[in-house]
PyMOL CGO cylinders between C-alpha atoms (Angstrom):
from pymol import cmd
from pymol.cgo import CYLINDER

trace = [
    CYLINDER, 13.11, -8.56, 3.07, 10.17, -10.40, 1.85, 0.3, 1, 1, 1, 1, 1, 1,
    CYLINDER, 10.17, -10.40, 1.85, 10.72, -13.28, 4.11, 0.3, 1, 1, 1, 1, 1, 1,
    CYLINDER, 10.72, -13.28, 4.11, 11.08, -10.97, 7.11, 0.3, 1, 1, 1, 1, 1, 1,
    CYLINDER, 11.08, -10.97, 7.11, 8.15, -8.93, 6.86, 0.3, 1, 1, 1, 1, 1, 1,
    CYLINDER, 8.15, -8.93, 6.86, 5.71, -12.00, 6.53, 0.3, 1, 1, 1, 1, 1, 1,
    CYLINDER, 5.71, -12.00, 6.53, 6.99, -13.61, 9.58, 0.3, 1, 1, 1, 1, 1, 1,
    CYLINDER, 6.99, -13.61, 9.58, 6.04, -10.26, 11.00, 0.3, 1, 1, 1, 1, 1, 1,
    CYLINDER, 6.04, -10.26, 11.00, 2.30, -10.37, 10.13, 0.3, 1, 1, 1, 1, 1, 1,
    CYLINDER, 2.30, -10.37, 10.13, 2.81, -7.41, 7.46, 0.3, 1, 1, 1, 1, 1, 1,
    CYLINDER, 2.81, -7.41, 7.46, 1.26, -7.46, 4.68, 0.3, 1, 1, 1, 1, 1, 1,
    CYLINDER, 1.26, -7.46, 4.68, 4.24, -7.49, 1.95, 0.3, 1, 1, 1, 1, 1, 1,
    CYLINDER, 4.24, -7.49, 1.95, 3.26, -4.69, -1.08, 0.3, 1, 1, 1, 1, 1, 1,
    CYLINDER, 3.26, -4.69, -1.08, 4.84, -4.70, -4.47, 0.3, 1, 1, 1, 1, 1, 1,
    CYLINDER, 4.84, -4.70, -4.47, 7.33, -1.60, -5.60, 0.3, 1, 1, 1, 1, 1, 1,
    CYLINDER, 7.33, -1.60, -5.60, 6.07, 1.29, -8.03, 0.3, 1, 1, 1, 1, 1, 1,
    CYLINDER, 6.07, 1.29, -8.03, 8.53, 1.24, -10.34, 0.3, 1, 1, 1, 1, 1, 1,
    CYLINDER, 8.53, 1.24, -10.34, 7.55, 4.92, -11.04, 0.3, 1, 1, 1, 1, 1, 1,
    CYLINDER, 7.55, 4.92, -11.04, 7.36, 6.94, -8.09, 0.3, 1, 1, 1, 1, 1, 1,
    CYLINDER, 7.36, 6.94, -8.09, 3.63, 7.67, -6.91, 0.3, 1, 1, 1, 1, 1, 1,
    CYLINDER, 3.63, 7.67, -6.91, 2.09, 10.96, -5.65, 0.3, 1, 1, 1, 1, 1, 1,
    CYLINDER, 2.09, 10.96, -5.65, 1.39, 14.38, -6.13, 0.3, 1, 1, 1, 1, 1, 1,
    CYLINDER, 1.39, 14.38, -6.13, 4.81, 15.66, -4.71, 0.3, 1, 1, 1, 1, 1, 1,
    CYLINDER, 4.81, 15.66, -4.71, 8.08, 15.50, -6.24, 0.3, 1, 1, 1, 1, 1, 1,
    CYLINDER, 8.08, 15.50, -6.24, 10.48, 12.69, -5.58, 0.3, 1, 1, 1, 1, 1, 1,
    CYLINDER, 10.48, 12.69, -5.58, 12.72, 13.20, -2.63, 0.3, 1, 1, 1, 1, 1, 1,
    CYLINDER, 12.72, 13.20, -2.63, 14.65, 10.95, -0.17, 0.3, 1, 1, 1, 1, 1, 1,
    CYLINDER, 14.65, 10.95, -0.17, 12.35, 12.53, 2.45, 0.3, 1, 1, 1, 1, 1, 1,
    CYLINDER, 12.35, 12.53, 2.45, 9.21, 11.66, 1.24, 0.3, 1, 1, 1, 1, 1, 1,
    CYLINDER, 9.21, 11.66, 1.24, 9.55, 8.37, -0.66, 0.3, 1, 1, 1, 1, 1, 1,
    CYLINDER, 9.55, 8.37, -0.66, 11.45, 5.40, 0.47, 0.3, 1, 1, 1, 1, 1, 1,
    CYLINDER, 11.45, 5.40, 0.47, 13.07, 2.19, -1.72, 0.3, 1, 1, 1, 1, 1, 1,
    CYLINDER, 13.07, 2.19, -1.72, 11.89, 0.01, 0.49, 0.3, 1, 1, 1, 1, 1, 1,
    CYLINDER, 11.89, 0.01, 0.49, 8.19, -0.99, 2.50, 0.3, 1, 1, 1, 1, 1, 1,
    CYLINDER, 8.19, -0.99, 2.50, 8.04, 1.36, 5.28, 0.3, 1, 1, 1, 1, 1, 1,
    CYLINDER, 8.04, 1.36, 5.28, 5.31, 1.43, 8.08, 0.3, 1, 1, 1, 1, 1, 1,
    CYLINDER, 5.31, 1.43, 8.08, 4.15, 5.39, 9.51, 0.3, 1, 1, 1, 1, 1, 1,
    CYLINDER, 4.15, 5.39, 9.51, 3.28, 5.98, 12.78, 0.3, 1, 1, 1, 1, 1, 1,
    CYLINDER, 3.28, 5.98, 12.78, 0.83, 9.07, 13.38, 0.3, 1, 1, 1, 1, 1, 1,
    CYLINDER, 0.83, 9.07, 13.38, 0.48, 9.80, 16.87, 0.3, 1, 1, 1, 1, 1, 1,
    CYLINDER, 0.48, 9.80, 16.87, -1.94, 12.20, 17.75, 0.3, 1, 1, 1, 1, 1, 1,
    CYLINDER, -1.94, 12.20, 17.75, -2.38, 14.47, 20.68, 0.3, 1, 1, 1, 1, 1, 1,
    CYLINDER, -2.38, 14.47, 20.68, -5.66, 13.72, 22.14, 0.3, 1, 1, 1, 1, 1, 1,
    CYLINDER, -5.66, 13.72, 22.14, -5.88, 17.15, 24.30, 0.3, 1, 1, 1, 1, 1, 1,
    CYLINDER, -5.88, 17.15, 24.30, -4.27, 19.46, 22.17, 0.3, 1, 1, 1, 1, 1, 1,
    CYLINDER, -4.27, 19.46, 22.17, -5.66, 22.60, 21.52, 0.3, 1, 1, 1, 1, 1, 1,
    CYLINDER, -5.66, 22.60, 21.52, -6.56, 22.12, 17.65, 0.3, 1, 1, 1, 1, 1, 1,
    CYLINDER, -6.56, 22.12, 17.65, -5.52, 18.39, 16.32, 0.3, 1, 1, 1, 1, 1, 1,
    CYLINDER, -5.52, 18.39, 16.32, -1.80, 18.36, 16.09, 0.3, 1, 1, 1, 1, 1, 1,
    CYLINDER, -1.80, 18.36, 16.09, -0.32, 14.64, 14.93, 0.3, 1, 1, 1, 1, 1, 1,
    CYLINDER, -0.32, 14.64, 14.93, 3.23, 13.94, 14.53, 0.3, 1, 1, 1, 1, 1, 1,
    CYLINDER, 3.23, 13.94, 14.53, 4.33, 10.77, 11.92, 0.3, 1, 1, 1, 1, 1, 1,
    CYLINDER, 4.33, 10.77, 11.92, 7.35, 8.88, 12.12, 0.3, 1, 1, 1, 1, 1, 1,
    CYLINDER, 7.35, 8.88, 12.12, 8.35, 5.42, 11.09, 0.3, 1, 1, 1, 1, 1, 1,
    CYLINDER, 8.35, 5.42, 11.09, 8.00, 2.65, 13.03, 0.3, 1, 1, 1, 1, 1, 1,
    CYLINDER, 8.00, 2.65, 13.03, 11.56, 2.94, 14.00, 0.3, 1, 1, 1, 1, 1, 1,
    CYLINDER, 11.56, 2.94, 14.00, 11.39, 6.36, 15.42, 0.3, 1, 1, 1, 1, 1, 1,
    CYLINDER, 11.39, 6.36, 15.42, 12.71, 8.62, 12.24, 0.3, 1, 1, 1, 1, 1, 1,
    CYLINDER, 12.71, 8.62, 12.24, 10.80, 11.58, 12.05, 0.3, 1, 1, 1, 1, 1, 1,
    CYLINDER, 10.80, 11.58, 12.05, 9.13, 12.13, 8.60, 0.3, 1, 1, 1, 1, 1, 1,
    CYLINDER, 9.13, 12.13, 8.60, 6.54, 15.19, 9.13, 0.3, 1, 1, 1, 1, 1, 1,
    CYLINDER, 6.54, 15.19, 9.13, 4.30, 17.24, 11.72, 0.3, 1, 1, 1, 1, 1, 1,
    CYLINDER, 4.30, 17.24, 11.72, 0.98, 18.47, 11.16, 0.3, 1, 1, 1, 1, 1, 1,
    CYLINDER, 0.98, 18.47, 11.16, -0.41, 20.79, 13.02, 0.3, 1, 1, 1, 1, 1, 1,
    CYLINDER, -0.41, 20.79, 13.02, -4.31, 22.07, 13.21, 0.3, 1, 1, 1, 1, 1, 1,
    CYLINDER, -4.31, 22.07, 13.21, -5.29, 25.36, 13.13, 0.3, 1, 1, 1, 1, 1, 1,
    CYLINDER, -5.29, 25.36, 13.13, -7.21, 26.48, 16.12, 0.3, 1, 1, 1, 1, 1, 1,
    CYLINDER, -7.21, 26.48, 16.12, -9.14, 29.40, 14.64, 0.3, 1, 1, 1, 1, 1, 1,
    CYLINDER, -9.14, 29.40, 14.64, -10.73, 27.82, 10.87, 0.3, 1, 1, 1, 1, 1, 1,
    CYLINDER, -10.73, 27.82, 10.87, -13.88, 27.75, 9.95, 0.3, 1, 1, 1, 1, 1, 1,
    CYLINDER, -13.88, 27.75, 9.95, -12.51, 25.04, 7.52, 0.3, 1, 1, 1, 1, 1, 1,
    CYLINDER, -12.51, 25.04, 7.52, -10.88, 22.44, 9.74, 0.3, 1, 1, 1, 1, 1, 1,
    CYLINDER, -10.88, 22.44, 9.74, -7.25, 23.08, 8.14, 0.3, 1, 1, 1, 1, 1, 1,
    CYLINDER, -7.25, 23.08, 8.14, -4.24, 21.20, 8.93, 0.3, 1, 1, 1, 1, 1, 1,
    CYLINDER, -4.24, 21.20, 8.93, -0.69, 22.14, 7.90, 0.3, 1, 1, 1, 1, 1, 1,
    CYLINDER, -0.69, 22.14, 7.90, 1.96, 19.22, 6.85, 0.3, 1, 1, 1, 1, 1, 1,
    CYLINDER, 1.96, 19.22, 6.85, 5.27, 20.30, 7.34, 0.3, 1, 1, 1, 1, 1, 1,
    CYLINDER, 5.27, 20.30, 7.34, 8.55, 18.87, 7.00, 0.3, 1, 1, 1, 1, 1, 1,
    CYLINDER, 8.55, 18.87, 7.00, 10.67, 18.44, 10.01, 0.3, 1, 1, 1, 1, 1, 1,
    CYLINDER, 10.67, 18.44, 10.01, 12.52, 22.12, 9.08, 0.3, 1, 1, 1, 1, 1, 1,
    CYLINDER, 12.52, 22.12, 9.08, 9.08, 23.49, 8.81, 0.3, 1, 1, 1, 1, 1, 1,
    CYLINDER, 9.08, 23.49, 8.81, 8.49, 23.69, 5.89, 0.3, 1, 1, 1, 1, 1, 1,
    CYLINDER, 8.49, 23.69, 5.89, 5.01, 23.82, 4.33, 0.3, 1, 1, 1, 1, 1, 1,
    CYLINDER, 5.01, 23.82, 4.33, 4.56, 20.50, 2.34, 0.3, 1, 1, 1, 1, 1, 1,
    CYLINDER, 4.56, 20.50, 2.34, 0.55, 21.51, 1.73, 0.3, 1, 1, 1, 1, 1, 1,
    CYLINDER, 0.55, 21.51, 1.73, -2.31, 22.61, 3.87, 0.3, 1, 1, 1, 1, 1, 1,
    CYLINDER, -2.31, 22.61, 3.87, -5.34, 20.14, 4.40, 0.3, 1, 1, 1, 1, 1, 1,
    CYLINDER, -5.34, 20.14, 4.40, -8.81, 21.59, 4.44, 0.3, 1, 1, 1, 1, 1, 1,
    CYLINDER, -8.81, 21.59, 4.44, -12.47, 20.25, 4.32, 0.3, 1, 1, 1, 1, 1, 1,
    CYLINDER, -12.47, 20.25, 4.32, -14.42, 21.26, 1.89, 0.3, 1, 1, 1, 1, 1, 1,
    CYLINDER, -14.42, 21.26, 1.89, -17.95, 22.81, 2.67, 0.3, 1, 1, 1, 1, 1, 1,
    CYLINDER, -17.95, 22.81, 2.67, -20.99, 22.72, 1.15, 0.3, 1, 1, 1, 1, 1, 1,
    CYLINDER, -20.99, 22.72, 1.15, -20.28, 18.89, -0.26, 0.3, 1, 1, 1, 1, 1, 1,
    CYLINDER, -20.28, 18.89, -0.26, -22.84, 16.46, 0.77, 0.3, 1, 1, 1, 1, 1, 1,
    CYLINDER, -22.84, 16.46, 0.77, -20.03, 14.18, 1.82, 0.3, 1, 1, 1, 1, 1, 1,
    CYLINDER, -20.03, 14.18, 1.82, -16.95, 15.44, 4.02, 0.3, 1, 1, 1, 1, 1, 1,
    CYLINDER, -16.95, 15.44, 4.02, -14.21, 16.00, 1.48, 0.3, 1, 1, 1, 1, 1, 1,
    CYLINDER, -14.21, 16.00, 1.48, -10.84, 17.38, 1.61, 0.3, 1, 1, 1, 1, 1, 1,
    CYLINDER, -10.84, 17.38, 1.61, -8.62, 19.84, -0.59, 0.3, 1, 1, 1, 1, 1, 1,
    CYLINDER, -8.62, 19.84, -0.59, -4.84, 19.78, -0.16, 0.3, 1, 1, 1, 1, 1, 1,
    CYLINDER, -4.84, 19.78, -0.16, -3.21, 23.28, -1.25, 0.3, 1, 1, 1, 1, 1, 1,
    CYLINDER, -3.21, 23.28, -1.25, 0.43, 23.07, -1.81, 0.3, 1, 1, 1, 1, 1, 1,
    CYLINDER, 0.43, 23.07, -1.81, 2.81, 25.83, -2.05, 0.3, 1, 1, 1, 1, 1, 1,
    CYLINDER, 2.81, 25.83, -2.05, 4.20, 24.38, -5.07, 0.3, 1, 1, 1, 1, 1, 1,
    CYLINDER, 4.20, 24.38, -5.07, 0.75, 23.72, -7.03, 0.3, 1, 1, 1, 1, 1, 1,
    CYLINDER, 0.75, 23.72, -7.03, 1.14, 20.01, -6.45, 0.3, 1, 1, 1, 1, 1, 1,
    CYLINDER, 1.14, 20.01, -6.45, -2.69, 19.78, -5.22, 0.3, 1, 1, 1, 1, 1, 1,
    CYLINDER, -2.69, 19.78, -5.22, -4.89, 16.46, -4.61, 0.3, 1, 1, 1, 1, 1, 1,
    CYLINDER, -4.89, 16.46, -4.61, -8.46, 16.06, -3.30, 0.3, 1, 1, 1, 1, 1, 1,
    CYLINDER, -8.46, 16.06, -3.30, -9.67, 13.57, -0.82, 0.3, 1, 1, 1, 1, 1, 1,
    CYLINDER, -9.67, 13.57, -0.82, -13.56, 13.07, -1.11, 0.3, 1, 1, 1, 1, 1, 1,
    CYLINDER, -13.56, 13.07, -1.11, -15.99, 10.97, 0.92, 0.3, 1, 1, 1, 1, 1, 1,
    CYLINDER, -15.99, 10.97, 0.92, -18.38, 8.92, -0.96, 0.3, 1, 1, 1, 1, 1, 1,
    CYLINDER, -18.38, 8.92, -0.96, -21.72, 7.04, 0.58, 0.3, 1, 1, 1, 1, 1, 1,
    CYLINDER, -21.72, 7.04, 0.58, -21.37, 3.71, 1.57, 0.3, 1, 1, 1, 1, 1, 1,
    CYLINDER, -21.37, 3.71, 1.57, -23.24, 1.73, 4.37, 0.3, 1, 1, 1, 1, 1, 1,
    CYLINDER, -23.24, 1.73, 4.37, -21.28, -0.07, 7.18, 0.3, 1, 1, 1, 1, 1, 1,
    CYLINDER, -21.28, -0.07, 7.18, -17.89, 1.01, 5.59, 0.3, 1, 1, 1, 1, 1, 1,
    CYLINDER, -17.89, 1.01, 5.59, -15.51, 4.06, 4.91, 0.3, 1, 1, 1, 1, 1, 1,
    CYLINDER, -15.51, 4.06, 4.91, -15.12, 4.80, 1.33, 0.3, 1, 1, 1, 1, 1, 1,
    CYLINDER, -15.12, 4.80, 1.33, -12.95, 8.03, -0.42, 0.3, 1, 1, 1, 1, 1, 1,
    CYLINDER, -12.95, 8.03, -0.42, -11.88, 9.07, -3.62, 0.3, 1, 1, 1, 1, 1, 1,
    CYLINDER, -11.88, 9.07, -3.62, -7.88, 10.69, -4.36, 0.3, 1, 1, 1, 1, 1, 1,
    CYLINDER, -7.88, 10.69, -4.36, -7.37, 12.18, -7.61, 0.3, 1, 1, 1, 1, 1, 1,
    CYLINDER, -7.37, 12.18, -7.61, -4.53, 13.90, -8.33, 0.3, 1, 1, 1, 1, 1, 1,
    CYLINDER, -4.53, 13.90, -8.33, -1.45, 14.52, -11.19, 0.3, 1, 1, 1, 1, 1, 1,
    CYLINDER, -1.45, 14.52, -11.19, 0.65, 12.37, -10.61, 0.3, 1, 1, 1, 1, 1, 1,
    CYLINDER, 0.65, 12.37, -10.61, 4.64, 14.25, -9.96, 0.3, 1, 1, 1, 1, 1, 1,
    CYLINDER, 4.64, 14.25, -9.96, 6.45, 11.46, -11.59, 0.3, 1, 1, 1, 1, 1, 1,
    CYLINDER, 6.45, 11.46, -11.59, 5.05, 11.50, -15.24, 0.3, 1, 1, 1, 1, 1, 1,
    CYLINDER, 5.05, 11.50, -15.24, 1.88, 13.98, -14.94, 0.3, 1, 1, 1, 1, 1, 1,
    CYLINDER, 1.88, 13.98, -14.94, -0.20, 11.41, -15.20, 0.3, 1, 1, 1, 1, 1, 1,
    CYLINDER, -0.20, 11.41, -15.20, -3.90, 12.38, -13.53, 0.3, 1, 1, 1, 1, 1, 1,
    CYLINDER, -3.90, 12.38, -13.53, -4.20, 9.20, -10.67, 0.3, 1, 1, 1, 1, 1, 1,
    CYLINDER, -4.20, 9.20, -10.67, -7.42, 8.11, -9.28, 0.3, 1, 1, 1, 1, 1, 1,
    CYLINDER, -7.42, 8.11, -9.28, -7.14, 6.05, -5.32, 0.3, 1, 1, 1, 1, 1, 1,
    CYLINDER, -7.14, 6.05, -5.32, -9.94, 3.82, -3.50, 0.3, 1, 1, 1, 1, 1, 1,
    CYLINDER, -9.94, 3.82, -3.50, -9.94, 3.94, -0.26, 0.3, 1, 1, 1, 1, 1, 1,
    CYLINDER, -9.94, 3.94, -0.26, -11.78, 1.42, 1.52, 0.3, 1, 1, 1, 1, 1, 1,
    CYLINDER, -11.78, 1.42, 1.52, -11.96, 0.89, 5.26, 0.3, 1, 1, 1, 1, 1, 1,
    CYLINDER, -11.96, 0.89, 5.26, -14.12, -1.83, 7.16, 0.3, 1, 1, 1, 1, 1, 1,
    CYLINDER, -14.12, -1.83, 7.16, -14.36, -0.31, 10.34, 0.3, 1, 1, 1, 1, 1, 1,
    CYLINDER, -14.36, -0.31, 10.34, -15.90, -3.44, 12.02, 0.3, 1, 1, 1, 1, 1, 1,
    CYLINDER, -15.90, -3.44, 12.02, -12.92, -5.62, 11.11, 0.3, 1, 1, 1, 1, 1, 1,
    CYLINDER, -12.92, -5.62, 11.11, -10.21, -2.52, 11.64, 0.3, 1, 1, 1, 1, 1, 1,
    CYLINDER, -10.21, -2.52, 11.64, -9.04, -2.55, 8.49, 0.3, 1, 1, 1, 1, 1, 1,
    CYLINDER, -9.04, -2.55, 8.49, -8.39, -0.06, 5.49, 0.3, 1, 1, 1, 1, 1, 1,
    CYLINDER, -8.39, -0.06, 5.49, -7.07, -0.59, 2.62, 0.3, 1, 1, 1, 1, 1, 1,
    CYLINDER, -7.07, -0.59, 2.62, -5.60, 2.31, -0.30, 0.3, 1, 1, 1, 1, 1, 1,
    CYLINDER, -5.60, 2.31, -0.30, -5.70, 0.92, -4.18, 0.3, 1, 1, 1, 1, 1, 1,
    CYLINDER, -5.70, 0.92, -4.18, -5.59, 1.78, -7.55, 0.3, 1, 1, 1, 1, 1, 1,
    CYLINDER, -5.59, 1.78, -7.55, -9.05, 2.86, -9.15, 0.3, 1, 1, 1, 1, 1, 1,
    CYLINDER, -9.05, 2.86, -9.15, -7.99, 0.84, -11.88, 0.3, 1, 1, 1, 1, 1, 1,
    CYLINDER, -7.99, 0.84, -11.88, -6.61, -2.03, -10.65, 0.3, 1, 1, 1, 1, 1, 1,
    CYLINDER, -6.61, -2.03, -10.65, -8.25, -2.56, -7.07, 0.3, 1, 1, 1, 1, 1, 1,
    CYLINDER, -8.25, -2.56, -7.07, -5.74, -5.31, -6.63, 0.3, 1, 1, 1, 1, 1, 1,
    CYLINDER, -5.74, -5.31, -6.63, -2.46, -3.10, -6.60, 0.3, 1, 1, 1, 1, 1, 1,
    CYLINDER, -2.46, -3.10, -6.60, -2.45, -1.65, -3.15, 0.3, 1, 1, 1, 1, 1, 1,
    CYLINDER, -2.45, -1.65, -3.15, -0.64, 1.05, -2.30, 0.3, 1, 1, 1, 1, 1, 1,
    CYLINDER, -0.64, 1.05, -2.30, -0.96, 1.38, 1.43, 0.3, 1, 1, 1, 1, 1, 1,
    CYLINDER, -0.96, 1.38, 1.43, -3.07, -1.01, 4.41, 0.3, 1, 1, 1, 1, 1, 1,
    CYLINDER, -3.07, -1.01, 4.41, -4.06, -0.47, 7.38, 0.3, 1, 1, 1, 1, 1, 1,
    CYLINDER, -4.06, -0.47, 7.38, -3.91, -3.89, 8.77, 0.3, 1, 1, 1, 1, 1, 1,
    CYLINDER, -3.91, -3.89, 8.77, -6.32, -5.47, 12.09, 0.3, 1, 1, 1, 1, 1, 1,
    CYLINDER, -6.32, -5.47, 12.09, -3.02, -5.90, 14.11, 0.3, 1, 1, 1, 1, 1, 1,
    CYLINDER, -3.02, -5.90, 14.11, -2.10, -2.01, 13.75, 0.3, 1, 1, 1, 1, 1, 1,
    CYLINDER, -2.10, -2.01, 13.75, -5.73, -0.12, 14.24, 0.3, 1, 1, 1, 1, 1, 1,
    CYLINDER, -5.73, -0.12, 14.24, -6.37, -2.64, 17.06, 0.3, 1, 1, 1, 1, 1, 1,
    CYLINDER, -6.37, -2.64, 17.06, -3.11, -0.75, 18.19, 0.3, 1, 1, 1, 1, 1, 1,
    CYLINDER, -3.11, -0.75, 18.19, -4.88, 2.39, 18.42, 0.3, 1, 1, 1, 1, 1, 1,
    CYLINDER, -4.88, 2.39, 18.42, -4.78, 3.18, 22.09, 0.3, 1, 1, 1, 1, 1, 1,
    CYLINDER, -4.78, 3.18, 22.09, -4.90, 6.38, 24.23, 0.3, 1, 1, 1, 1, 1, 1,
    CYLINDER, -4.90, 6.38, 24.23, -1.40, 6.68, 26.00, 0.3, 1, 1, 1, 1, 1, 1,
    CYLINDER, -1.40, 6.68, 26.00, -0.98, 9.46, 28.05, 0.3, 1, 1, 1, 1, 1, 1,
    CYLINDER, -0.98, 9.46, 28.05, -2.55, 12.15, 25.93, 0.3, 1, 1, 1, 1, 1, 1,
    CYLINDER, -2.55, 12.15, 25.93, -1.15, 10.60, 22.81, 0.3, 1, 1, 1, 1, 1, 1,
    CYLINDER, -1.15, 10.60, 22.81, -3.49, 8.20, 20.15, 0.3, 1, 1, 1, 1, 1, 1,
    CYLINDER, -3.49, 8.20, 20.15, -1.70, 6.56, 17.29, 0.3, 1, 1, 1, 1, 1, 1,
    CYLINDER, -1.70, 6.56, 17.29, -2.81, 5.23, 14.18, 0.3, 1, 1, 1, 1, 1, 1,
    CYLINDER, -2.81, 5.23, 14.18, -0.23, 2.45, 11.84, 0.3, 1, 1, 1, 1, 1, 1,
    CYLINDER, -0.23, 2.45, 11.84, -0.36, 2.11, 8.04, 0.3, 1, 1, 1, 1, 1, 1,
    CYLINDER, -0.36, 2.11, 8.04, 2.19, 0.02, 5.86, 0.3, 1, 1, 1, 1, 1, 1,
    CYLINDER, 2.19, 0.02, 5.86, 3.42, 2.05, 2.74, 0.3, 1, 1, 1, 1, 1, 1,
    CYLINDER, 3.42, 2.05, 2.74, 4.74, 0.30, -1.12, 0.3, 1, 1, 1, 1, 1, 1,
    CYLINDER, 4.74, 0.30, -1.12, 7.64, 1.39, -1.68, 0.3, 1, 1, 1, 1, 1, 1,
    CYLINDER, 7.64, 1.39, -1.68, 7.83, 4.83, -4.03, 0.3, 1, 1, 1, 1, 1, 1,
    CYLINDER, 7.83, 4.83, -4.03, 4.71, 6.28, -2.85, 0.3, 1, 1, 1, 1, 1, 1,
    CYLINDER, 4.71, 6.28, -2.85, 4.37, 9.65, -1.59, 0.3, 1, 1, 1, 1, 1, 1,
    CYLINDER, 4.37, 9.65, -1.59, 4.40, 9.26, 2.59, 0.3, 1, 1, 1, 1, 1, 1,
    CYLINDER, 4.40, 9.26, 2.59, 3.14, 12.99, 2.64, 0.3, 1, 1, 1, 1, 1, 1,
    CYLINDER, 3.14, 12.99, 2.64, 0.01, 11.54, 0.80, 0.3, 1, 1, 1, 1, 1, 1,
    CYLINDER, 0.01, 11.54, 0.80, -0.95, 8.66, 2.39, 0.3, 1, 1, 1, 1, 1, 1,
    CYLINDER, -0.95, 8.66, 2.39, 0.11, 10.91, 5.98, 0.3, 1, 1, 1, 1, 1, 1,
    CYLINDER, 0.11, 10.91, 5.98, -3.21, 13.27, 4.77, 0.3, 1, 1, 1, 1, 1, 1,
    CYLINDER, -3.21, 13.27, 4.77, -5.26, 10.38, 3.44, 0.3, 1, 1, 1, 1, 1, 1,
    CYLINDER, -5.26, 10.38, 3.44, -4.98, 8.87, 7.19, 0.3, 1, 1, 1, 1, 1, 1,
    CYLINDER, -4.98, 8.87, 7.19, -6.13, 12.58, 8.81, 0.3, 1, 1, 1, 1, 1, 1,
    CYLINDER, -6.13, 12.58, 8.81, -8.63, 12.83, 6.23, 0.3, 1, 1, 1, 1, 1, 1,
    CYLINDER, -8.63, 12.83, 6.23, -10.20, 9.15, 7.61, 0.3, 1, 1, 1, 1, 1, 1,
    CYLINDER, -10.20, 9.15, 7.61, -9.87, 9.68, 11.13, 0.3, 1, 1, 1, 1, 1, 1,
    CYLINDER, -9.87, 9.68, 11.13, -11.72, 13.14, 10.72, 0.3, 1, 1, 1, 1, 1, 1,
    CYLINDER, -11.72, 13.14, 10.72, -14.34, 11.30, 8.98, 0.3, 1, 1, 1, 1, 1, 1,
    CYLINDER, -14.34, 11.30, 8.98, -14.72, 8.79, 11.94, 0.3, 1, 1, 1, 1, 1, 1,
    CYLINDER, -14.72, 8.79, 11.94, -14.09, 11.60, 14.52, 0.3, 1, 1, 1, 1, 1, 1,
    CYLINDER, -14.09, 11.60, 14.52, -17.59, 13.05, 13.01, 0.3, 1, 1, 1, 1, 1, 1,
    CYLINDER, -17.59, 13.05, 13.01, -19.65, 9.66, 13.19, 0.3, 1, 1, 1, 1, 1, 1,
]
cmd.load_cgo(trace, "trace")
């Protein structure tokens, strides 16, 4: 697996041996193994709408923007339709930040933090698996096309990339734009799904 995902220019991530995210563990929204998400976007929607699949084709989740919010909010929803969380920015915070409201109380925050020529956020959140509260870096050189999603406490375990290859992928198709990020295996998809809104918002507003 290892092997085969070098030769492929992927970046190859190390398991969590405990599952990591705010949501509960389920087959849906964590997988064994590495796993790359699409999120295609429709460009001319009315209110951002992005759908994310792997890189196979298997649908994961939709999110959907609501046209009338004064708050930018975005709902993630399984493929049933069933409200994962709802993804809002913040106001009044001197950088944009998001708040992710979940149905079941599983809540995170994404916030923006100053830095110059880059794209830097914080994630806290509890984590599902053993309650434990979880700090992310996020850390995207938009010169180079690259992000990259660690540990706050060890900036060396990475839990998701965006890699040159993939956002020099990013292309207008139609009325569709898509964005590709490589996932460790056992972390919350659903997560890393809003993280990747929460950037291109970000950019979207530059």
């Amino acid at each position: 697996m290892a092997d085969r995902l070098a030769a492929s220019g992927l970046p190859v991530l190390p398991a969590f041996q405990a599952p990591l995210g705010p949501q509960p563990h389920n087959d849906q929204f964590y997988s064994p193994q590495q796993i790359t998400l699409t999120l295609t976007e429709k460009v001319w929607a009315i209110g951002d709408t992005f759908t994310v699949q792997t890189a196979d084709g298997a649908h994961i989740m939709q999110v959907k923007g609501k046209v009338v919010s004064l708050h930018g909010k975005k709902k993630f929803s399984d493929m049933a339709g069933n409200e994962i969380f709802t993804l809002a920015e913040k106001k009044l915070k001197l950088h944009k930040t998001f708040h992710a409201d979940a149905p079941t109380g599983h809540n995170f925050d994404i916030e923006g933090n100053f830095s110059l020529g880059s794209s830097k956020s914080t994630v806290t959140f509890v984590n599902a698996a053993d309650a434990r509260p979880m700090e992310l870096q996020v850390k995207g050189d938009w010169l180079d096309r690259s992000a990259k999603i660690t540990l706050a406490s060890d900036r060396d375990r990475v839990v998701a990339q965006m890699s040159r290859s993939f956002l020099n992928a990013r292309e207008i198709v139609g009325n569709k734009q898509t964005y590709y990020v490589t996932v460790a295996p056992n972390v919350d998809l659903s997560l890393i799904a809003a993280i990747c809104v929460a950037i291109d918002e970000r950019e979207n507003d530059k």
